[in-house]
C-alpha positions in Angstrom: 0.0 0.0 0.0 2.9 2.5 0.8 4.2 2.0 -2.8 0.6 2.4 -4.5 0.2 5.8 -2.1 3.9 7.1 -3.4 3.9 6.0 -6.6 -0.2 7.0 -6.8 -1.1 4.0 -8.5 -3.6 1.5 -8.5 -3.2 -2.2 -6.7 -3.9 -5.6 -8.2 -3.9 -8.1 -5.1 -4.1 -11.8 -6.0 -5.4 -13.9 -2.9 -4.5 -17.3 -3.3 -3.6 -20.6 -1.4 -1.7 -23.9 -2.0 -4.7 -26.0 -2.9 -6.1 -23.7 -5.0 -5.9 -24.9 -8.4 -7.3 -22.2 -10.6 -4.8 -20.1 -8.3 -2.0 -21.8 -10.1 -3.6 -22.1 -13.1 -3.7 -18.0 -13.5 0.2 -18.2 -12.6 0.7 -20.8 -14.9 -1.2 -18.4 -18.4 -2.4 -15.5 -17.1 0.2 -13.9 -15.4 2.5 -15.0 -18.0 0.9 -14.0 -21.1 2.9 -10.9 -22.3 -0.8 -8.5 -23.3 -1.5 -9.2 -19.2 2.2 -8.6 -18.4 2.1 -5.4 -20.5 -1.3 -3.9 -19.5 -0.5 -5.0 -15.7 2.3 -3.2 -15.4 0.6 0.3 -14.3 -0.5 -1.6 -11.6 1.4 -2.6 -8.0 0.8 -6.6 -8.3 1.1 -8.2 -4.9 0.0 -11.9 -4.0 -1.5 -12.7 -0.5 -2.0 -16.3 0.9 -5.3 -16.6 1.9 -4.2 -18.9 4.5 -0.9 -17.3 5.1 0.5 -16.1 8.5 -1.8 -13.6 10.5 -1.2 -10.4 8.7 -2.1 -12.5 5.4 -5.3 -14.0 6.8 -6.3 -10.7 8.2 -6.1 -8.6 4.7 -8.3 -11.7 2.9 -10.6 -10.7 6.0 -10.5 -7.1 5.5 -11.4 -7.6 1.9 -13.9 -10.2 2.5 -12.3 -13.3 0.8 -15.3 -16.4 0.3 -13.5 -17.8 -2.3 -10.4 -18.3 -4.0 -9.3 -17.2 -6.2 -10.0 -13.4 -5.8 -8.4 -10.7 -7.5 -9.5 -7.9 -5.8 -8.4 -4.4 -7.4 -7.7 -1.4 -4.7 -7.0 2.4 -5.0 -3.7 4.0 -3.9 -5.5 4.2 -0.9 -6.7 0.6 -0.2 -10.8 0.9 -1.0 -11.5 -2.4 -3.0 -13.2 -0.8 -5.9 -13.6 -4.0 -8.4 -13.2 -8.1 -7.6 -13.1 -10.9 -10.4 -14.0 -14.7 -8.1 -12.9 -17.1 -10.6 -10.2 -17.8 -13.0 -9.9 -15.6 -16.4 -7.6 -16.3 -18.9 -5.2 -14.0 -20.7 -8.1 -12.3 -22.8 -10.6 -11.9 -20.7 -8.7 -10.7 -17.8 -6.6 -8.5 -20.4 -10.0 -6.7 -20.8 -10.6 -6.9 -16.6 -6.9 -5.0 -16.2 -8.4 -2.0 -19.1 -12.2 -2.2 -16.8 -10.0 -2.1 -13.9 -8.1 1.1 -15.1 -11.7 3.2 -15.9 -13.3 2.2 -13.1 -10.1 2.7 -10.7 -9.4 6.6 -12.4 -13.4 7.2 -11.3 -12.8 6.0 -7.8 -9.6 7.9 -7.4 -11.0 11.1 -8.6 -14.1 10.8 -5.8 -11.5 9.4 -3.1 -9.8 13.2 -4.0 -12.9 14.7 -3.4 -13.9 13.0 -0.4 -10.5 13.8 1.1 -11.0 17.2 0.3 -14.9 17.4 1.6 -15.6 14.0 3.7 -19.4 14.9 3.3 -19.3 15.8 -0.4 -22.8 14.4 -1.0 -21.9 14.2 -5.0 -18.7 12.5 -4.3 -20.7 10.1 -1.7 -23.2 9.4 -4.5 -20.8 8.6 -7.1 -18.3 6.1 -5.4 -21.5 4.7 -3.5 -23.0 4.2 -7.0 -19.6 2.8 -8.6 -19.6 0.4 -5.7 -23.4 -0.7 -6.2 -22.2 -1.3 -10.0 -19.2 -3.6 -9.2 -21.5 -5.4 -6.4 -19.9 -4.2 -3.5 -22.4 -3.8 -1.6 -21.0 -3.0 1.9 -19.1 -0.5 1.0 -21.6 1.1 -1.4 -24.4 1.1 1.0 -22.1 3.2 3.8 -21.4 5.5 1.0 -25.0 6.0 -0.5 -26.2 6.1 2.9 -24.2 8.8 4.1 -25.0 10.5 1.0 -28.2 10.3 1.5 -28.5 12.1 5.0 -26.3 15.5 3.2 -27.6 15.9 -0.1 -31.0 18.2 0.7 -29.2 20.9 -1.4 -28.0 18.7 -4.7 -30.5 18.3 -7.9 -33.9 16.2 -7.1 -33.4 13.6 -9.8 -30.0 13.3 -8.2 -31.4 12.8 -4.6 -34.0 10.2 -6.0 -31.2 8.2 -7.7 -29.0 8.2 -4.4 -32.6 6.4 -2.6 -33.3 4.2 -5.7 -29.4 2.9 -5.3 -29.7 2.5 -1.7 -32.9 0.6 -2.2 -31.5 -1.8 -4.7 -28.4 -2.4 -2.5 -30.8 -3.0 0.4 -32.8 -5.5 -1.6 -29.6 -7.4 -2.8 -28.9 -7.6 1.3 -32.6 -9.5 1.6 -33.7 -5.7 3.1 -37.2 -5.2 1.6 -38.9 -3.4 3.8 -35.3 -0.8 4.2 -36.0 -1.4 0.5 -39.4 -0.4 -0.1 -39.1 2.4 2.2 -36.3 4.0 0.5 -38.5 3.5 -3.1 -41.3 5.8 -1.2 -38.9 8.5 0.4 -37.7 9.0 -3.8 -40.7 8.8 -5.2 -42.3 11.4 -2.7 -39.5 13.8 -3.7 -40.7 16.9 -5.2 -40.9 17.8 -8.2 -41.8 14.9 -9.9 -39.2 13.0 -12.1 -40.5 10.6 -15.1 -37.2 9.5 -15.7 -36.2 8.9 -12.2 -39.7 7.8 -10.8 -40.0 5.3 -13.2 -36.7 3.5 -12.6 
């Protein structure tokens, strides 16, 4: 993490352990294929057994490790922003390394605002809703949720899309009454918004 933060670049972390064979399997082709070498390389690559010594075991915790393997792709600043749970081969994970590069330069730029403004309610919104698109959903409902509670002042279709994200994130948790609360508190937002109100 310290050479990510100096370096200000993005981190790929392969968790991994000795039975895993689709762990090998992605040291064996992936990782050697010279597209996923190239493309990698603006990335700080580090490998973590899963089942390693404590301070190992304790970042597949952090990160919330089920299954190996995960490649779980972090900011400069260590917020897990996009995870792949299965083995990819050279071209598809070629194209996970360029996702991994949009999606990262998003989550950097509202980690810079955030650092700036902790209670930026657009910035909240936006990471929150990255978050919610890469099924993260811890992390997006703290985000969205704090959103939620400072955005009185920001646009109404904005505010009903913050609740509408929230809700969806509540329902993937098996929340449906958090759920179909949150649909009602965007819908009774005023002024009325056809596009909003009818997602």
């Amino acid at each position: 993490e310290r050479q990510a933060r100096a370096e200000a670049r993005l981190v790929l972390v392969d968790f991994w352990a000795d039975w895993c064979t689709w762990c090998h399997e992605l040291d064996r082709t992936t990782y050697r294929d010279p597209t996923v070498v190239d493309v990698s390389r603006d990335f700080v690559a580090v490998k973590v057994n899963a089942e390693g010594g404590p301070g190992e075991a304790a970042l597949a915790a952090r990160y919330r490790v089920e299954k190996l393997p995960t490649i779980g792709f972090l900011t400069p600043g260590g917020r897990l922003f996009l995870r792949r749970t299965a083995y990819e081969g050279p071209e598809p994970f070629t194209a996970t390394l360029k996702e991994a590069r949009r999606v990262g330069a998003q989550a950097i730029a509202f980690e810079a605002a955030l650092a700036f403004d902790g209670a930026d309610p657009a910035a909240l919104a936006g990471l929150g809703s990255l978050l919610a698109e890469q099924k993260l959903v811890a992390d997006a409902r703290e985000l969205l949720a704090r959103a939620r509670k400072v955005d009185q002042a920001r646009p109404v279709a904005e505010r009903k899309r913050t609740r509408r994200l929230l809700a969806a994130v509540e329902q993937a948790r098996g929340k449906r009454p958090a759920s179909l609360r949150l649909i009602e508190e965007a819908l009774a937002l005023q002024p009325p918004d056809a596009a909003e109100d009818a997602a």
